[in-house]
C-alpha positions in Angstrom: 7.7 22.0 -16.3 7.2 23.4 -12.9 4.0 22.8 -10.7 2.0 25.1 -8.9 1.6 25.4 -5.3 -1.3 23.0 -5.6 0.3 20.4 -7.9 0.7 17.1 -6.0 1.6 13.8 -7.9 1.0 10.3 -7.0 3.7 7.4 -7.0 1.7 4.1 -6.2 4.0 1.0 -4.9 2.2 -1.7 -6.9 5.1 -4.4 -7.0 4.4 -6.4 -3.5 3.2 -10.3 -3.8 0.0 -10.2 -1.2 0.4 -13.6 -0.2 -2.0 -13.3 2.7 -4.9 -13.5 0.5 -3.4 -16.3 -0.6 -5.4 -18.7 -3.0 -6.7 -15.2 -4.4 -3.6 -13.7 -4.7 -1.3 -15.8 -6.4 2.2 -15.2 -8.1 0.8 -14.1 -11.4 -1.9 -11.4 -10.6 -1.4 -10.8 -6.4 -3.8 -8.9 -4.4 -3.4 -5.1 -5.9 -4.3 -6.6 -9.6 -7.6 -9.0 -8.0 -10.9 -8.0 -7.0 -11.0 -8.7 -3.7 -14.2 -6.7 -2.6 -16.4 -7.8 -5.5 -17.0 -4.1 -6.5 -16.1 -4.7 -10.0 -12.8 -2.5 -9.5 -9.3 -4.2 -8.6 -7.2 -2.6 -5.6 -4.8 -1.0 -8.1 -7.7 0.7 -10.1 -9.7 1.6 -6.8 -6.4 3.1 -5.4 -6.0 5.5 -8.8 -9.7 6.4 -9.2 -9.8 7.6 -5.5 -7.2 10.1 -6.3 -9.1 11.6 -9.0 -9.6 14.8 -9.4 -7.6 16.5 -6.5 -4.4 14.3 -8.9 -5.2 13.4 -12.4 -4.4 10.5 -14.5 -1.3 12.3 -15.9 -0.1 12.9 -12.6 0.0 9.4 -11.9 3.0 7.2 -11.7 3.2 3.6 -11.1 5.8 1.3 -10.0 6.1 -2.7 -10.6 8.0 -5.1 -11.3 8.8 -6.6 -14.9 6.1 -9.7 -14.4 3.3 -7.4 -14.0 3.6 -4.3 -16.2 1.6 -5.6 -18.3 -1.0 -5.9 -16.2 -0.8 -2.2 -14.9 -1.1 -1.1 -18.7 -3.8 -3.3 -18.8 -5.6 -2.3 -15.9 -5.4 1.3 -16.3 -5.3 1.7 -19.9 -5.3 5.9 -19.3 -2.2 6.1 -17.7 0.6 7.4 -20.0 3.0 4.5 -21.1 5.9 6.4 -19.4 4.1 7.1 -16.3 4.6 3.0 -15.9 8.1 2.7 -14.2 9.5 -0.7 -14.3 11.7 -2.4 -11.8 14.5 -4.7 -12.8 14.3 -6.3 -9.6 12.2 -6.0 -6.1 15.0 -4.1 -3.9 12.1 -3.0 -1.5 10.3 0.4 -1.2 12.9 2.8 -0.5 15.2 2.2 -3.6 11.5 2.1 -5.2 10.7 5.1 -4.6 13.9 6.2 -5.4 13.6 5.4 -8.6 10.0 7.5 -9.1 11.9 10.0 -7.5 14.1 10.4 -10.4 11.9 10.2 -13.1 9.5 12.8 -11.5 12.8 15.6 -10.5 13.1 15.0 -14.4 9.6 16.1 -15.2 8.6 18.8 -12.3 11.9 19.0 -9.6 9.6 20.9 -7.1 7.2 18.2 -7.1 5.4 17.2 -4.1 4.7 13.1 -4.3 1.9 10.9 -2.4 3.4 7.5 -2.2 0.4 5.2 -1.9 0.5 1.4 -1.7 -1.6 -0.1 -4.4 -3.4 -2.6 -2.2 -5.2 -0.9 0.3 -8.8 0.4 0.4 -10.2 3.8 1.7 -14.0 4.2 2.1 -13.8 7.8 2.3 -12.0 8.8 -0.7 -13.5 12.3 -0.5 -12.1 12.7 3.1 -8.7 10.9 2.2 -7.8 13.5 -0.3 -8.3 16.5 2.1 -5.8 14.8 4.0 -3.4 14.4 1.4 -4.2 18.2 0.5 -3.1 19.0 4.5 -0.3 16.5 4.2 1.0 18.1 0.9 0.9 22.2 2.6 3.0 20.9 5.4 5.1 18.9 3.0 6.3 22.2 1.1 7.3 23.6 4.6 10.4 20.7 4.0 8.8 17.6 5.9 8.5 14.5 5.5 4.5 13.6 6.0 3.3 10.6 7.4 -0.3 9.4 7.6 -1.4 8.5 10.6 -4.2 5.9 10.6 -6.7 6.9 14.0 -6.4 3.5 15.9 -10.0 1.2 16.5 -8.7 -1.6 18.1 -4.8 -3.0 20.4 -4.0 -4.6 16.6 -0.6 -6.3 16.8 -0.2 -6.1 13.2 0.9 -2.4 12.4 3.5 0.1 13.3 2.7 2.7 15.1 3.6 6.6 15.0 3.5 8.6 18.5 2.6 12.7 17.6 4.5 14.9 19.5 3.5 19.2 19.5 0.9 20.2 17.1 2.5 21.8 14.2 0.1 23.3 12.2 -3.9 23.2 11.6 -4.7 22.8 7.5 -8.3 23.5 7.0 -10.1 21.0 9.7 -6.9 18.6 10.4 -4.2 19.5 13.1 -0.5 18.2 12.2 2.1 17.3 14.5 5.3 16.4 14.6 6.6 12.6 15.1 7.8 11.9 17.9 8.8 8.5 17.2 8.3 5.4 15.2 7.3 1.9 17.1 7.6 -1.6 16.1 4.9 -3.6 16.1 3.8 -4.0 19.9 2.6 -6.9 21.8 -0.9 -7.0 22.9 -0.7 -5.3 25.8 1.4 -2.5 24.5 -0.9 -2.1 21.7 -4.2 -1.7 24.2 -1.6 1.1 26.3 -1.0 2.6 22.9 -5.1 2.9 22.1 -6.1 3.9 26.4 -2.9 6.7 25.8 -4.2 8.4 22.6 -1.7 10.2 20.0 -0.7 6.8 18.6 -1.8 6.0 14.9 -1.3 3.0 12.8 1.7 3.2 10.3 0.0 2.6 6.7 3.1 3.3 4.8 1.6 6.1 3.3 3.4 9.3 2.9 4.0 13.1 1.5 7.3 15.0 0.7 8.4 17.4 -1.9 11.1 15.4 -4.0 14.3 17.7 -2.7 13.4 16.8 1.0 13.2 13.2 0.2 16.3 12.6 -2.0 18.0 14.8 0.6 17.4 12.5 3.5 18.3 9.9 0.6 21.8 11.4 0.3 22.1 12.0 3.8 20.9 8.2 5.6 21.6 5.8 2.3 24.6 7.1 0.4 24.7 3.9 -1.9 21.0 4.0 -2.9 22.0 8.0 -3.3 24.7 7.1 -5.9 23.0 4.6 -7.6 19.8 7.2 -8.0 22.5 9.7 -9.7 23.5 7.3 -12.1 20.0 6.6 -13.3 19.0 10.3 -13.1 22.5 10.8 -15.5 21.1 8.3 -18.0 17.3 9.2 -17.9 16.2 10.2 -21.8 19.5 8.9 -23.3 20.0 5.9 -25.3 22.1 4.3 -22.2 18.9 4.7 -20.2 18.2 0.5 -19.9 21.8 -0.4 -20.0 22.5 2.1 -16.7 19.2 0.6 -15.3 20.4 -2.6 -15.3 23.9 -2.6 -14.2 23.5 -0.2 -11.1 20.0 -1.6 -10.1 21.6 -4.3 -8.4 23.8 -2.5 -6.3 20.6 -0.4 -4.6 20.7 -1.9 -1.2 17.3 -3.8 0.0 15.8 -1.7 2.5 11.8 -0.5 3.2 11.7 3.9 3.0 10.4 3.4 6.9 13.9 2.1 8.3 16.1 3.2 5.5 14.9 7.1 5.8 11.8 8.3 7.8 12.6 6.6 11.4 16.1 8.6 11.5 15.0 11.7 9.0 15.2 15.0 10.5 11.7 16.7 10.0 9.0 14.3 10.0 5.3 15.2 10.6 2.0 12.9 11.0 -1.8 13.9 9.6 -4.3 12.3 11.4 -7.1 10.3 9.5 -9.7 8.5 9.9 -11.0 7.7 6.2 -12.4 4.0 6.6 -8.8 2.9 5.7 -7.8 -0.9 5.8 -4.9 -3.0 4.4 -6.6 -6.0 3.8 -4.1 -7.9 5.4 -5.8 -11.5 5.8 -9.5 -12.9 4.6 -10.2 -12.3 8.4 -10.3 -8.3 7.7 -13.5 -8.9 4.7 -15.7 -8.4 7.8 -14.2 -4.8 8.7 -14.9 -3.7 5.2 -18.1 -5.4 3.8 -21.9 -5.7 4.2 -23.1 -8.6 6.0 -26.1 -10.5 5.8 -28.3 -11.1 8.9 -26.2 -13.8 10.3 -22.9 -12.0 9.8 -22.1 -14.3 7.0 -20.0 -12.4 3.8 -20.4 -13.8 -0.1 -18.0 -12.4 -2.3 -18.0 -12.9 -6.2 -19.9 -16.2 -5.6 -23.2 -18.2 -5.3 -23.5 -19.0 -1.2 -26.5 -21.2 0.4 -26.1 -20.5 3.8 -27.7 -22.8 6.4 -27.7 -22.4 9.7 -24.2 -20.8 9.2 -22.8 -17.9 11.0 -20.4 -15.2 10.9 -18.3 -16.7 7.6 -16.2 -15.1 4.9 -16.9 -17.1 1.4 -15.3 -15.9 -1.4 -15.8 -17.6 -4.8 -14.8 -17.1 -8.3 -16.5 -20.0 -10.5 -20.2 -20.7 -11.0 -19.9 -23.3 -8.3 -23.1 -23.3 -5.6 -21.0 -23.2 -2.2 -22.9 -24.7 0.8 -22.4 -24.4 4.6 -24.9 -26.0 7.2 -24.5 -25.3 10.9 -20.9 -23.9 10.5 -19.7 -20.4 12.2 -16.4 -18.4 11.8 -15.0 -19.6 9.1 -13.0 -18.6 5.6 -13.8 -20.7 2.4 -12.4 -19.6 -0.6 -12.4 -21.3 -3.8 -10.5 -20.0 -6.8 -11.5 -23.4 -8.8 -7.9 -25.2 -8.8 -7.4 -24.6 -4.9 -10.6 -24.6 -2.0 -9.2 -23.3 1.3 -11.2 -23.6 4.9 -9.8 -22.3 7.9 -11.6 -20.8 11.0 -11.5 -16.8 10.7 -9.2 -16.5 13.7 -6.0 -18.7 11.9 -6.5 -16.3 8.7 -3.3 -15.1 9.3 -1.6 -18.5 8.8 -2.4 -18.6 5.0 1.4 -17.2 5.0 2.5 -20.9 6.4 0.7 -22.9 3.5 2.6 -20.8 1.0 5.8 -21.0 2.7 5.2 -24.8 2.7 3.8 -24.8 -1.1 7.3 -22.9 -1.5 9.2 -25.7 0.1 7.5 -28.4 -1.9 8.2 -26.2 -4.9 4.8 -27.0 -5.9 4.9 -23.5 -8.5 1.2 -24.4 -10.1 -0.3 -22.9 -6.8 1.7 -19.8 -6.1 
């Protein structure tokens, strides 16, 4: 079946761990299977809705790992069982995507994909998909589209994309091309980055019609090419699993940012500024939800605030949690594990589970 000029599909990276939301996120159901936001949707199902109708349930393909597809069947119950593509291993994104790749060329080869991490929410979903429409005209021109995320603050934490000539304007949105990628800058760097203009925040989010992806595939990562043609060889036949298996582990482990778009040859960036965040500690709660008059947050909980100020508390049990006279702080209790940190060491959730790790203490990861 071949798609029309307005056909887009929608591979969604839903395999990743999420350990900075850490006691939330745990081994078993991490971050894009929770509700982290306490709207009654989980990241995953948020991440699919928002899509809807610009791409449609049908058009929708997921990718996981073997411990949670399950829980993608369960959580989106409409998707098509085959539109659930299962990993045998984590190799990272790009052989990941990869892999979708195949299994779309098989179904539509002049497919244009949106590769969306699972875990991320968008306020504007109505303004997001006008930028995936833009993203997905310039893709069919034989780029590879990049997102770019308008910059509100020096954050340390992202990538960054620098736009170079305007390249085209799609309805309201001017594209350019990418000048460069950047590693994540110091402080300073990050502030010249925001004074400058023309940088945007890297959210791994990204556009391309299927031949101009596996073509930079070929061309940058000639083993995760070969492995790709095996699988594609084996897709629909009864060898299917067995080829899966066996080549799977010789797909080298690298992310689609350093393995194809940093070196690819046509790379363009859409501007957007769609209320997007990545969640990325308890810390960002405050960027995305309501306060009350104090600046305090409750989440999925039952909070007496006293004299507090300016604190995240996140609960999951019928427990009444209490703070008097306290300010800037994270409490989360998930029942079996109560964490308190100040807001501004959110970020170090990552050592606790590292240590957890160490002390192989598996009941809390």
């Amino acid at each position: 079946m071949s798609g029309s000029v307005d056909t887009i599909y929608a591979v969604v990276l839903a395999g990743g761990r999420g350990t900075r939301l850490w006691p939330r996120s745990r081994q078993d159901r991490p971050k894009q299977f929770a509700d982290i936001t306490g709207h009654g949707s989980t990241m995953l199902q948020e991440t699919v809705e928002r899509l809807h109708p610009l791409i449609p349930v049908d058009r929708v393909y997921v990718i996981t790992g073997e411990r949670y597809a399950a829980l993608v069947r369960e959580q989106l119950p409409q998707l098509p069982a085959e539109n659930v593509l299962v990993e045998p291993s984590g190799r990272d994104t790009a052989p990941a995507i990869g892999l979708a790749l195949v299994h779309l060329a098989r179904r539509d080869p002049e497919a244009v994909m949106a590769i969306l991490p699972a875990d991320h929410l968008i306020a504007d979903a109505a303004g997001f998909r006008q930028v995936l429409q833009a993203a997905a005209r310039v893709a069919r021109e034989g780029y590879l589209v990049t997102l770019g995320i308008e910059p509100h603050s020096p954050h340390t934490g992202y990538g960054y994309i620098q736009r170079g000539e305007p390249l085209l304007i799609a309805g309201e949105t001017t594209v350019y091309t990418v000048r460069r990628f950047l590693e994540k800058p110091d402080r300073s760097m990050a502030q010249r980055f925001l004074e400058e203009g023309g940088y945007y925040w890297n959210g791994g989010i990204f556009v391309c019609q299927l031949a101009t992806m596996r073509a930079e595939i070929e061309r940058q990562l000639p083993t995760l090419d070969a492995v790709l043609r095996e699988i594609s060889a084996a897709l629909g036949t009864s060898e299917e699993a067995a080829v899966l298996a066996r080549v799977w582990p010789q797909a080298p482990r690298v992310s689609i940012d350093y393995g194809v778009m940093e070196q690819a040859r046509r790379v363009a960036v859409v501007p957007m500024d769609v209320g997007w965040n990545d969640v990325g500690s308890w810390a960002a709660l405050h960027q995305v939800l309501p306060t009350d008059a104090n600046g305090n947050i409750t989440v999925g909980g039952d909070h007496l605030a006293v004299g507090s100020h300016d604190t995240v508390v996140y609960g999951s049990s019928d427990r009444l949690i209490v703070t008097i006279g306290v300010e800037d702080l994270i409490v989360v209790d998930t029942g079996d594990v109560l964490l308190i940190c100040p807001r501004d060491r959110a970020q170090d959730v990552k050592v606790v589970v590292e240590q957890l790790q160490r002390q192989r203490r598996e009941e809390y990861l």
